[in-house]
Every structure is written in structure tokens, then in C-alpha cells.
C-alpha positions in Angstrom: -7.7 -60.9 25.7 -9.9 -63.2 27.0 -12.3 -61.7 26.9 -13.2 -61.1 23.4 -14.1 -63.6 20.9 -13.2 -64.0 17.6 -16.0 -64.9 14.8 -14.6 -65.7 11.4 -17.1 -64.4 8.9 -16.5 -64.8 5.2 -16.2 -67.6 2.7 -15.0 -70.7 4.1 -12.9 -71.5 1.1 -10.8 -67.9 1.4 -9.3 -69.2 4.5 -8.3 -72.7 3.3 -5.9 -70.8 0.3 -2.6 -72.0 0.5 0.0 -69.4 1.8 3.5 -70.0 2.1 3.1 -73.4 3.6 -0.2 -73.2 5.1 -3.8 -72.3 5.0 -4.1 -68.2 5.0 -6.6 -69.5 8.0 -3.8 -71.5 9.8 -1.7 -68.0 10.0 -4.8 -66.0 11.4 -5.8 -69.0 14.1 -1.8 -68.8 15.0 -1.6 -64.9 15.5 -5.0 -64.9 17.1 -3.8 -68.1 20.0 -0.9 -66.3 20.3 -2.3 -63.2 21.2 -5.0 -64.7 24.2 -8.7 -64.8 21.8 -10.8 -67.5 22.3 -12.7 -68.7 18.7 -16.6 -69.3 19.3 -19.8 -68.1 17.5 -21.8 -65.2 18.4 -24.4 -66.7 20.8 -22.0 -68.0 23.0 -19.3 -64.6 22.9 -18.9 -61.9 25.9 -19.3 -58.2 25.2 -16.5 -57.6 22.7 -16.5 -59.9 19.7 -13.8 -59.5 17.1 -15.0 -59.8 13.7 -12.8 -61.0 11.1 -14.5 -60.7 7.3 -11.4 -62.3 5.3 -7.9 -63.7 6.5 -5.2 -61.2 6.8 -1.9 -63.5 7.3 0.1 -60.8 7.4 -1.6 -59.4 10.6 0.5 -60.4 13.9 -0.8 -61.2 17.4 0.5 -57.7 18.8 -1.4 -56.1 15.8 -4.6 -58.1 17.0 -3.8 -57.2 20.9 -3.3 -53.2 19.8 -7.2 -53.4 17.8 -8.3 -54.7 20.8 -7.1 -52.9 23.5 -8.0 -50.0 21.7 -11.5 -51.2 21.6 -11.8 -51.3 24.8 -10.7 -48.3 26.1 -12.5 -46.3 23.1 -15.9 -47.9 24.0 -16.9 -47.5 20.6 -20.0 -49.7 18.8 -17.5 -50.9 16.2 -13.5 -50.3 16.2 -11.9 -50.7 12.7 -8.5 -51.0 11.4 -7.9 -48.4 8.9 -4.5 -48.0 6.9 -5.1 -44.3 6.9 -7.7 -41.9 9.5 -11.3 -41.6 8.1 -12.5 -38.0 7.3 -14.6 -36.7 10.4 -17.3 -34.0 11.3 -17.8 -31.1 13.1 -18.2 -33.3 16.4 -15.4 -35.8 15.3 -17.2 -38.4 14.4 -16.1 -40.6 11.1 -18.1 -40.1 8.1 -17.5 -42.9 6.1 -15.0 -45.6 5.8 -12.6 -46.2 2.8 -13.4 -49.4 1.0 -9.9 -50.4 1.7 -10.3 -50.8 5.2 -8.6 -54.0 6.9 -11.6 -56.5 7.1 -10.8 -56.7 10.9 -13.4 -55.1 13.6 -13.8 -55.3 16.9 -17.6 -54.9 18.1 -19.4 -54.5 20.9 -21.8 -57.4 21.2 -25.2 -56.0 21.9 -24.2 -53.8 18.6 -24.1 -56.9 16.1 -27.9 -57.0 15.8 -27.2 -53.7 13.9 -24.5 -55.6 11.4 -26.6 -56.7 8.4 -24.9 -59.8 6.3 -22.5 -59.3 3.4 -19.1 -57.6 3.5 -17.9 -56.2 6.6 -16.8 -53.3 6.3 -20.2 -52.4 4.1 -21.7 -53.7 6.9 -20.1 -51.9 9.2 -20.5 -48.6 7.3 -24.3 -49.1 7.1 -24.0 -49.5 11.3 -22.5 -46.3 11.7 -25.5 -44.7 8.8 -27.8 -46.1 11.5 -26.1 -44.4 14.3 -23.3 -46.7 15.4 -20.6 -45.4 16.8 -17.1 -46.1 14.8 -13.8 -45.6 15.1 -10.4 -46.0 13.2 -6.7 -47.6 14.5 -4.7 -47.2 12.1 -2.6 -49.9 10.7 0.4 -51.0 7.7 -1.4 -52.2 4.4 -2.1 -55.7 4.5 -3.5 -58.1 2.0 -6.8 -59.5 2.8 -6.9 -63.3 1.0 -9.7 -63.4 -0.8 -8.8 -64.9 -4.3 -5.8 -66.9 -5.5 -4.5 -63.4 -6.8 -4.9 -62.4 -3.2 -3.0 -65.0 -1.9 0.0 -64.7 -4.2 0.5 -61.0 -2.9 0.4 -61.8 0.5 2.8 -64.6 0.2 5.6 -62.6 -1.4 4.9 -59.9 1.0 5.1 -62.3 4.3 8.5 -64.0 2.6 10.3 -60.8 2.0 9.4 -60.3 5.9 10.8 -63.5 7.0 13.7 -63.4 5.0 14.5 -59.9 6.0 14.1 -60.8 9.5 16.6 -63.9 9.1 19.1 -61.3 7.1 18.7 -59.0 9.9 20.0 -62.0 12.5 23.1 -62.8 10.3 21.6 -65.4 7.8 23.0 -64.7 4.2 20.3 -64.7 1.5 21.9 -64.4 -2.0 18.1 -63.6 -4.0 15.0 -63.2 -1.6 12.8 -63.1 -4.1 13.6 -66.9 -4.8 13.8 -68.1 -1.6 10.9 -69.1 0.8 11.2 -69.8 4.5 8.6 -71.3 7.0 7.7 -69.1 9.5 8.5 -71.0 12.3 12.7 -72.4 10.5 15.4 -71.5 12.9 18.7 -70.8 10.9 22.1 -70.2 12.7 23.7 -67.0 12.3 26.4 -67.1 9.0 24.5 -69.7 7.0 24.4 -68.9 3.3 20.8 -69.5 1.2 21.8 -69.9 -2.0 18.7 -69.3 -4.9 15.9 -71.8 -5.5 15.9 -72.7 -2.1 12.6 -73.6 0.1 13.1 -74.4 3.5 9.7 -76.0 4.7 7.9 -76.1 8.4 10.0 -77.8 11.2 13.5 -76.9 10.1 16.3 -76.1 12.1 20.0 -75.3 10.5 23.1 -74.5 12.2 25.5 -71.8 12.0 27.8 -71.2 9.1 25.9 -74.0 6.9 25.4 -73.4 3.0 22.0 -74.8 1.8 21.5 -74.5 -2.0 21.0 -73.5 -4.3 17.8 -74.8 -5.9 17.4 -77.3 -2.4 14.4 -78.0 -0.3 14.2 -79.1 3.2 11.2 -80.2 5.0 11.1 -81.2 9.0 15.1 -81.2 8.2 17.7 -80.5 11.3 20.9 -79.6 9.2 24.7 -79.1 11.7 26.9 -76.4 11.8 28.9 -75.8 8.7 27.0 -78.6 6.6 26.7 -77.9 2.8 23.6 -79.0 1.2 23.6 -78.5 -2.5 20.9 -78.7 -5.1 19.2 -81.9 -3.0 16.3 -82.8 -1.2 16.0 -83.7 2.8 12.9 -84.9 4.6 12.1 -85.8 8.0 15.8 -86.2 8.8 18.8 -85.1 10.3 22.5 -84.3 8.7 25.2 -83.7 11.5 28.0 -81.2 11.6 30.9 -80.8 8.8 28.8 -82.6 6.2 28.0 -82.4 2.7 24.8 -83.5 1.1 24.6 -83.3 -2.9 24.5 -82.3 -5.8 21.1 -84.2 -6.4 21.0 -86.0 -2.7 17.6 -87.6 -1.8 16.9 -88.0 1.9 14.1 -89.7 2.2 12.3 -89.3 5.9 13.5 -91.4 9.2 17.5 -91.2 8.3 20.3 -89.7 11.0 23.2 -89.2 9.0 26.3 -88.3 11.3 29.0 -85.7 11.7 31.8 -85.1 8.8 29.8 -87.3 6.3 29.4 -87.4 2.7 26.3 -88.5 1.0 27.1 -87.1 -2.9 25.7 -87.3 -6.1 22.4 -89.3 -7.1 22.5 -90.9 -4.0 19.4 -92.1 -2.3 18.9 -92.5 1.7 15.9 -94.1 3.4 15.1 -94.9 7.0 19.2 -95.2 7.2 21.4 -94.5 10.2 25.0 -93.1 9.1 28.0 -93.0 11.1 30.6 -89.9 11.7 32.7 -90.1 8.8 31.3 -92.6 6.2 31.3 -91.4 2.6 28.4 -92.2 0.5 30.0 -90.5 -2.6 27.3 -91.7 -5.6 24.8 -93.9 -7.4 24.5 -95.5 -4.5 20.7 -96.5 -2.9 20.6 -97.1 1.3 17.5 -98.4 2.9 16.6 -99.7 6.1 20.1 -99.9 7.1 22.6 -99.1 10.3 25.9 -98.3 8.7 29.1 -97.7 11.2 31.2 -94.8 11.4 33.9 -94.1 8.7 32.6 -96.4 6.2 33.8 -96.2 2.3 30.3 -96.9 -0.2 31.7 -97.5 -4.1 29.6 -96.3 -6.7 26.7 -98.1 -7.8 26.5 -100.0 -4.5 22.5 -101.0 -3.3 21.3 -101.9 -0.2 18.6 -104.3 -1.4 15.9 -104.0 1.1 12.2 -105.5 -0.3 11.7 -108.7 -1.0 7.8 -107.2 -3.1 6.2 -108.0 0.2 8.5 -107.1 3.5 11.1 -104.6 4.2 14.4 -105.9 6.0 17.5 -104.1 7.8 20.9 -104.5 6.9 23.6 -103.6 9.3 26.8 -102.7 8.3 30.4 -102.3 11.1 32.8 -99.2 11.2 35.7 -99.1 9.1 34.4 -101.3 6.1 35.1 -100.7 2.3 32.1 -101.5 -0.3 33.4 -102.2 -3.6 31.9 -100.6 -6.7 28.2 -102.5 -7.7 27.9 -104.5 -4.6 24.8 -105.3 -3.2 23.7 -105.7 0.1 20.5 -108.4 -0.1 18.7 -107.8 3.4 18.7 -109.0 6.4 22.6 -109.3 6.4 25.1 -108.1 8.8 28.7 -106.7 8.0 31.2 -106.9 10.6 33.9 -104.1 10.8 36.6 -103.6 8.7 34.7 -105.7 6.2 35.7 -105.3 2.4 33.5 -105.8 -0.5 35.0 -106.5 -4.0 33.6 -104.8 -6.9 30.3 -106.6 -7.9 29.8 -108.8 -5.1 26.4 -109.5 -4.4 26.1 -110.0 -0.1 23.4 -112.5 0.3 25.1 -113.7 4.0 26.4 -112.2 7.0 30.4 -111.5 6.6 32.6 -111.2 10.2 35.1 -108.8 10.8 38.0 -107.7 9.1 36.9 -110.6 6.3 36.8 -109.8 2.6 33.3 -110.8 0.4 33.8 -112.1 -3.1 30.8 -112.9 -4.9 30.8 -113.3 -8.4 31.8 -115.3 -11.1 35.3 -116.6 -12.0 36.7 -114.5 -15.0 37.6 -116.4 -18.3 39.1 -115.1 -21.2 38.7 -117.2 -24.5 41.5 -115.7 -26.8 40.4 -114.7 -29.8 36.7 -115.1 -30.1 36.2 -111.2 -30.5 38.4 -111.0 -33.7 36.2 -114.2 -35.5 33.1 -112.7 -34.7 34.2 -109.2 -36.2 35.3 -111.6 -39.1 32.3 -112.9 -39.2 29.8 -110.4 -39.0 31.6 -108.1 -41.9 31.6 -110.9 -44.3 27.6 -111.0 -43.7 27.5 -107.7 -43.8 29.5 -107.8 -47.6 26.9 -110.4 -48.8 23.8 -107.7 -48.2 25.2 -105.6 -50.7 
């Protein structure tokens, strides 16, 4: 469709409304490079100009190629699409177009001179007063996107279209109407989306995964079988046989490995995570390479910023963190390292080796029972 040349007529602001992920202009420039038209302005366009008077993002490139080609062979002035035939004369010429006609025309070019200003389809109804020729293709309802309203309705319509077409290829969506999927997310065949779920541009999920509910994934590539529940992943990657949540944060740059567990109110951040480490809560990872089956107690912190730089901590396969350590970057952790509960890492520890850093328990017998003593007797002198 070379050809022709699409002019984008209407108010700039209708085509920058958000829909589903995207400007309702974004969707029609997709469906119109897709389909072979070249964008210009009318000095510059060939013979056959398509006219677009307001953004239709529900309108496909094979709906676009059909107006066109039907143009074409029709030789009309003006070709319209029209969601049901316009009433004709004695010599089968349309009469008059409906005011719901889809504010998408394709026109000859030495006919535009005949197209006053204003909305299209008026326009192109006061054309055919003047002697233009028209005629109809007909065509599904679509939403034009002229007003937020506008927008709304077309963005439930096109997400009950992708979601039926991911239902229809084996995905399992529990409540459409509460999910929303980008246009371009591939999803494996057996995957469950559970409610509240928004899947974002540049995702790709396995097969037999379970993502939600109430989750959102943005630029996210998610393994087979991996379980992402009520959490949040960006820019990342989660391998096979994982499970991510409840209340996960994946913060862009991470590569978290196969058969993982990154669990409750955990945080992750520009962090590299080895087949088979559990990260099972509280527990904050920045700027880190952590080995492959690695135990992370609760509470522990990679401390990564100094209030000026960022620094990389590195940590060996096989290790054990105790609960409430931190990690105070740069250090290194060898393999089998072990932490003990509340040690605070400030050097690099070699394998097999176990980290204690804290102070020596002391116990002064007694001093809990005098105090209670204490404190009641001031309390009986208030009164």
C-alpha cells in the first residue's frame, strides 16, 4: 500500500489519550506500518490519500489494507467505512451518510480540494452534496477516541480482545474484566492470570506459570511454571520453577535463576540470583552477585550506598546468612560461607569460614527485678 498516504486530521491531543499502555495514536501508527502506508501531508501524497479524522485503536492493519484495496478498485472520489450500508438512489448512488460512520476515508487526491475543514465525515458528506462520488465498506463498530470517555470504551473493548485471544491459545484468565494485557505480551499455553493482574509492554511468560492475583509485570521475562503472587517485576527476569511473593519487588536489571524463592516483602535491585537460592523475607538485595543455592535469613540487607556511590557485593554458592546480617559493600563471600544472626559483614570472608560480628553477650543477674522494684515504688509515691 504504498501507494497511499495517510494524513492524520483531527485534534492533536485525541491521539496522545492513553489507551491500554499507549497513546490511541501509537496503536493507529502500528496498524497503519504494519499494513505498508507511508505517513506524509497532503502536498507531498500520491493519488490516494487516506484520511484519518480521529484514532480508531481498535482498527487493525488488514482492516486498513481491506478500506484500501477497496478504494482502489471502486475508483470512487471518497471511500468510507461504514458499520452498516448507506441508503441509495434510483442509480445506486449513497444519499447520505450516518453520523456514525468510522472517521476513516480513503480519497482520491485531486478530490481533497472538495473536503472543506471540520469533521470528516461532515466533510465528506458535503463532498458527495457537491457531486463527489462516495462509497461504503462496511466494517465492526469501533470506538473513535475522541474524549477520555472515548478512550475508556475503547480500552475495555481492545482488552477483552486480547484476553480472548490469549484464552483462545490456552492461557487461563480467571476475571477478564480485571485483567489487562499489552498487546504485544507473549504468555505460554497453561499459565493461569489470576485477578488484578496487569501485564505491561515487553513481557514474555512461560507455560504453566501462575501470575497473580493483584500482580504487575513490566518488560518482565517470567519461566515455565514460575508463581508470581501479588508482587511487582520490572525490567527483569525470573527463571523456571520459581516463586516470587506475596508482596515481592523487583526492581529493574535483576536475573533471578531457576527453582528460586524471593518471598515476602523482599526487595531486589540490579541483583544476580543463582538456581536455587531462597530469599524467603524482609530481606533487601542491591547491586549484588549471589551464587547458586544460597540460604538469606530474615531481615538480612545488602547495604549498597554509601549517600554518594553505589557498590557490588558478591556472594559464593552454598552460603547461609543468618537472621539481620548485613552485607556493607564492596565485600566478597566465599562459598559455603555462614553468617550468624546479626553480624554486620564490613570485610571479605573465604570459603567455608563462619562471620561473627557482634557484641559479646552479658547477662547481669538480677538488674530487671530492681528496676521493676524500683519503678513501682515511684509509681506508689504519685498517688
Amino acid at each position: 500500500m504504498s501507494q497511499i498516504t495517510t494524513i492524520l486530521r483531527g485534534a492533536q491531543k485525541t491521539y496522545e489519550t492513553p489507551v491500554l499502555f499507549q497513546s490511541a495514536g501509537a496503536w493507529v501508527r502500528q496498524a497503519l506500518a504494519e499494513a505498508g502506508f507511508s505517513e506524509g501531508v497532503v502536498e507531498t501524497a500520491g493519488d490516494n490519500v487516506l484520511l484519518i479524522g480521529a484514532p480508531c485503536p481498535e482498527l487493525t492493519a488488514a482492516e486498513y489494507q481491506r478500506l484500501a484495496e477497496s478504494h482502489l478498485a471502486i475508483g470512487a472520489d471518497f471511500t468510507v467505512f461504514a458499520t452498516h450500508m448507506p441508503p441509495r438512489d434510483a442509480d445506486d448512488r449513497i444519499t447520505r451518510l450516518a453520523p456514525d460512520t468510522i472517521p476513516v476515508v480513503c480519497a482520491r487526491r485531486e478530490a481533497l480540494p472538495a473536503l472543506p475543514e471540520g469533521d470528516l465525515i461532515t466533510a465528506v458528506g458535503q463532498a458527495m452534496a457537491a457531486g463527489k462520488t462516495v462509497e461504503a465498506v462496511l466494517s465492526e463498530p469501533v470506538v473513535p477516541v475522541v474524549d477520555g470517555m472515548t478512550a475508556f470504551e475503547a480500552q475495555k473493548r481492545l482488552c477483552a480482545r486480547i484476553n480472548m485471544r490469549h484464552i483462545a491459545a490456552g492461557v487461563q484468565i480467571f476475571a477478564p474484566d480485571s485483567v489487562y494485557i499489552a498487546p504485544d505480551a507473549r504468555i505460554g499455553a497453561g499459565t493461569v492470570i489470576l485477578p488484578g493482574t496487569i501485564i505491561r509492554a515487553g513481557c514474555t511468560i512461560g507455560a504453566g506459570c501462575t501470575i497473580g492475583p493483584n500482580s504487575l509485570l513490566e518488560k518482565a521475562t517470567v519461566g515455565d511454571r514460575t508463581q508470581v503472587n501479588s508482587s511487582q517485576i520490572y525490567e527483569s527476569s525470573v527463571g523456571a520453577d520459581a516463586t516470587v511473593g506475596p508482596f515481592a519487588y523487583i526492581r529493574p536489571g535483576c536475573a533471578v535463576g531457576d527453582k528460586t524463592r524471593i518471598g515476602d516483602f523482599v526487595e531486589l535491585k540490579k541483583a544476580e540470583i543463582g538456581n536455587g537460592t531462597k530469599v524467603s523475607h524482609l530481606t533487601y538485595i542491591g547491586d549484588a552477585t549471589v551464587g547458586e543455592r544460597v540460604n538469606f535469613g530474615c531481615g538480612t540487607v545488602v547495604v549498597n550506598y554509601d549517600g554518594y556511590h553505589k557498590y557490588h557485593t558478591y556472594i559464593g554458592d552454598d552460603c547461609f546468612l543468618g537472621c539481620n546480617t548485613n552485607l556493607v559493600s564492596p565485600v566478597k563471600l566465599g562459598d559455603r560461607v555462614f553468617t550468624a544472626a546479626g553480624t554486620t559483614v564490613t570485610k571479605d570472608v573465604p570459603d567455608g569460614a563462619l562471620a561473627v560480628a557482634r557484641a559479646r553477650q552479658v547477662n547481669l543477674e538480677g538488674w530487671n527485678d530492681k528496676r521493676r522494684a524500683r519503678m513501682a515504688g515511684e509509681k506508689d509515691g504519685d498517688k
